[in-house]
C-alpha positions in Angstrom: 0.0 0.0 0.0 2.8 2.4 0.4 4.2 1.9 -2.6 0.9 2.3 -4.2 1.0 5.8 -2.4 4.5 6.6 -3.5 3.4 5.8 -6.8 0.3 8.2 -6.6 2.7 11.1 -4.6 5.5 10.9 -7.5 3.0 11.0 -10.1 1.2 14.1 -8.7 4.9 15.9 -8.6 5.2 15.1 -12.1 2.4 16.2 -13.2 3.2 19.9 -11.2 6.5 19.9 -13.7 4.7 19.2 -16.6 4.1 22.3 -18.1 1.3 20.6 -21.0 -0.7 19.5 -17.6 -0.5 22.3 -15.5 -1.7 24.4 -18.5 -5.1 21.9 -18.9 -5.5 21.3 -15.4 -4.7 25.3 -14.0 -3.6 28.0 -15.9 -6.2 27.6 -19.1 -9.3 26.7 -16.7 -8.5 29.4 -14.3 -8.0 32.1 -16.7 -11.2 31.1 -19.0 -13.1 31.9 -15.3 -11.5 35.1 -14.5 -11.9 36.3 -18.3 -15.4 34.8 -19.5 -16.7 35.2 -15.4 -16.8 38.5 -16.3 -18.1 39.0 -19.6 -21.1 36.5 -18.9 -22.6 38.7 -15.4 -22.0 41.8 -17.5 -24.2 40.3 -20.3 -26.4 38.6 -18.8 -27.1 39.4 -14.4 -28.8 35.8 -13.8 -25.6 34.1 -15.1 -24.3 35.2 -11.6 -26.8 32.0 -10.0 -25.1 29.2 -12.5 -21.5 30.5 -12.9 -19.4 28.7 -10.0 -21.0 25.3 -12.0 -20.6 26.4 -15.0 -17.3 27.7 -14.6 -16.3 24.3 -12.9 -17.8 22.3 -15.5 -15.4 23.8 -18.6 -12.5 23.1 -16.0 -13.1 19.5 -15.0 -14.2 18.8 -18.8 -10.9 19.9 -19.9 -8.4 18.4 -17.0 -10.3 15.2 -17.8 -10.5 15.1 -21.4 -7.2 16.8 -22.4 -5.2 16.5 -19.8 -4.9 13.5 -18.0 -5.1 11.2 -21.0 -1.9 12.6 -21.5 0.8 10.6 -18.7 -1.2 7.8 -20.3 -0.1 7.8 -23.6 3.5 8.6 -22.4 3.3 5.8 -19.8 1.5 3.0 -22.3 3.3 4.6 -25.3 6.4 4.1 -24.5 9.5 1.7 -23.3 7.7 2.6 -19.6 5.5 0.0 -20.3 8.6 -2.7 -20.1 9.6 -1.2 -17.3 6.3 -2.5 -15.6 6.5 -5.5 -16.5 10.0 -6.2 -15.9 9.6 -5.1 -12.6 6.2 -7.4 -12.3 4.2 -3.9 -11.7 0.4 -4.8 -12.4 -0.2 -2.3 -15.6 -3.4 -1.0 -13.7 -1.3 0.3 -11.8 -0.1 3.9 -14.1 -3.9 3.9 -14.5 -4.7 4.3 -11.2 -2.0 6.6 -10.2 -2.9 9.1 -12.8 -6.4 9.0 -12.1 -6.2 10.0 -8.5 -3.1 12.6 -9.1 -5.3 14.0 -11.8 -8.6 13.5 -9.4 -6.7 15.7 -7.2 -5.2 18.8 -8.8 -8.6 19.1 -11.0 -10.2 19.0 -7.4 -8.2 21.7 -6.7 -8.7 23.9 -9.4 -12.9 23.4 -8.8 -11.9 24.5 -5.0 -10.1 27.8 -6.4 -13.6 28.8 -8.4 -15.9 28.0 -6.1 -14.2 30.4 -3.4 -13.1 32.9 -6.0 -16.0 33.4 -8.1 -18.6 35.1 -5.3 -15.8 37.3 -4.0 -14.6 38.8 -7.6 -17.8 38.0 -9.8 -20.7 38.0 -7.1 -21.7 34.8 -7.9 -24.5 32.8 -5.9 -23.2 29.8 -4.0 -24.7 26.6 -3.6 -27.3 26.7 -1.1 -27.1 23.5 -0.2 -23.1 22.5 -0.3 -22.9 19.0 0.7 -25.3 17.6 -2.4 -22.9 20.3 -4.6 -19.4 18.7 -3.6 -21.0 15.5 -3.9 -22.3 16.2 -7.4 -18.8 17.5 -8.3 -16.8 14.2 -7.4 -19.1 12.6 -9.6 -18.8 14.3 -12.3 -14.7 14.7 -11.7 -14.8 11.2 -11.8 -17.1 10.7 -14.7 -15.0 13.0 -16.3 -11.8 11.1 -15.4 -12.8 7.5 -16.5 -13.8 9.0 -20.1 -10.3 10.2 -19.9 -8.6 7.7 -19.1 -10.2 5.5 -22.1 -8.9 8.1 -24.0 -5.5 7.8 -22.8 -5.3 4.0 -22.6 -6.5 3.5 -26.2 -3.8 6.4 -28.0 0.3 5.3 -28.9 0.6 9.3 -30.0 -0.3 12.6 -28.7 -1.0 14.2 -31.6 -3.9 11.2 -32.4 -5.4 11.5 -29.0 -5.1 15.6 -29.1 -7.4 15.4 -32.2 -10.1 12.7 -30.5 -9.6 14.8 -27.3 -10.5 18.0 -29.3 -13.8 16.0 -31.0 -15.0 15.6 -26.9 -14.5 18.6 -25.3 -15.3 21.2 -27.9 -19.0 19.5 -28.5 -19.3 19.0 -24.8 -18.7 22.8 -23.8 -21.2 24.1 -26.6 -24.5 21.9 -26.1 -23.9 21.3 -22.5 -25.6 24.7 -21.1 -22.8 26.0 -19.7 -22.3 28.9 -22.5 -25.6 29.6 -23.4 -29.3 27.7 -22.5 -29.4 24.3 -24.1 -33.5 24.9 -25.3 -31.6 27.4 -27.5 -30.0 24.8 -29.7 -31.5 22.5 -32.3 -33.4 19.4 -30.8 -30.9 17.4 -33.0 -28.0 19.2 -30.8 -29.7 19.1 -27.6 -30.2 14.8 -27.8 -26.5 15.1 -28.9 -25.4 16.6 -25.6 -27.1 14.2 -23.4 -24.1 11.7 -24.8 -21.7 14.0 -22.7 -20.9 14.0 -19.0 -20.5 17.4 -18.6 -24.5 18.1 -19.5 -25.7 15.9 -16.7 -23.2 17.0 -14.6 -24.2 20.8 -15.1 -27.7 19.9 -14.6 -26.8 17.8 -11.2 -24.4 20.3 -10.1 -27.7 23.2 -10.5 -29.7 21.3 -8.3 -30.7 21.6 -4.6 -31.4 18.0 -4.2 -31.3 14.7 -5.5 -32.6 13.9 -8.7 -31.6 9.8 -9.9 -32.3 10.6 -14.0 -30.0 13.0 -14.2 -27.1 11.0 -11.5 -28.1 7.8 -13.7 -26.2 8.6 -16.9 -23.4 9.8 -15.3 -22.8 5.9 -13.2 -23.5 4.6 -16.5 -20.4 6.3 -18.4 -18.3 4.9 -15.2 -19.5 1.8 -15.6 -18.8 1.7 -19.4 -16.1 3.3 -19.0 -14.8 1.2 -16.2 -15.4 -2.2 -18.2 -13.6 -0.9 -21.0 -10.0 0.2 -18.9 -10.3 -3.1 -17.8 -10.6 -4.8 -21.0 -8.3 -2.5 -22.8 -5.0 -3.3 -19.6 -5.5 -6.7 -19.9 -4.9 -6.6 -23.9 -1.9 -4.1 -23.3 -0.6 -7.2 -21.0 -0.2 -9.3 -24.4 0.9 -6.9 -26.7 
């Protein structure tokens, strides 16, 4: 178990030296909410109720999607791979570690917004705050197992920067976050219910429990979950 714990501290320190990761997981999410915070309350007042969740949502979306499929792809991609087995390390293992280093620093960055945004942007809290961290762990990890499919299935950045791209761009514009969803086609708005961060919007907006709109979301971990496993124990025979 300590190693395992190494494994997830060294990871996280690599990650903070990464320049490619801290810009996904930090600098671009946090400077998208101190620019667009304020251009969306000048436009439009009532943006000031939704904007910690929807702020939060464009900065899981992209830690998740192109950021922590990343180490992945380096890790899988690689001659690091050997390494693992030579040394009888159980592949999951990379998998997990990057989950939960990238679990925390996109954590993090949701903890920076949520305190920031009422103080510079007046923005309405959650009224009630335990549902709302709740909600946002499940979408962080939602988030994180599409990601992680992501990153187990690419050999190359440059492929998995272009799939990467083809998730998170649709995902910000029919998820509700930039503009109401009822504004888009009906076409668009059935296409969005394919993403996490749509149901995770709508969960993170509520003020209690509502199981269609948490059911989606443990289906893409499921899925998603199945398919990690099914896709490590394939990279064990290649």
């Amino acid at each position: 178990m300590s190693a395992f714990l190494y494994g997830v501290a060294l990871q996280w320190k690599l990650d903070l030296r990464n320049k490619g990761i801290l810009l996904t997981y930090y600098v671009v999410p946090l400077l998208f909410f101190c620019f667009m915070g304020g251009i969306f309350t000048s436009i439009n007042p009532t943006a000031k109720d939704t904007l910690i969740q929807s702020m939060t949502i464009f900065g899981v979306t992209m830690g998740a999607i192109l950021g922590a499929p990343t180490p992945l792809v380096e890790l899988y991609g690689s001659e690091i791979k050997k390494a693992y087995k030579v040394g009888d390390i159980p592949l999951w293992v990379g998998a997990a570690n990057n989950f939960i280093s990238a679990f925390v620093h996109i954590f993090l960055m949701s903890l920076v917004i949520f305190f920031i945004a009422p103080i510079a942007f007046h923005a309405k809290t959650p009224t009630n705050l335990p549902l709302y961290l709740i909600s946002l762990l499940i979408f962080i990890v939602t988030s994180l197992s599409v990601g992680t499919v992501l990153g187990l299935f690419f050999k190359s950045t440059s492929k998995l920067t272009m799939v990467s791209q083809l998730i998170f761009l649709p995902s910000i514009m029919v998820s509700g976050i930039m503009f109401p969803s009822t504004m888009l086609p009906k076409v668009l708005q059935n296409l969005g219910k394919v993403f996490p961060a749509t149901w995770g919007f709508e969960m993170m907006k509520q003020n209690g429990i509502i199981i269609s709109t948490i059911f989606p979301l443990f289906i893409i971990i499921t899925g998603a979950a199945c398919i990690c496993v099914w896709r490590i124990a394939k990279l064990k025979v290649d």
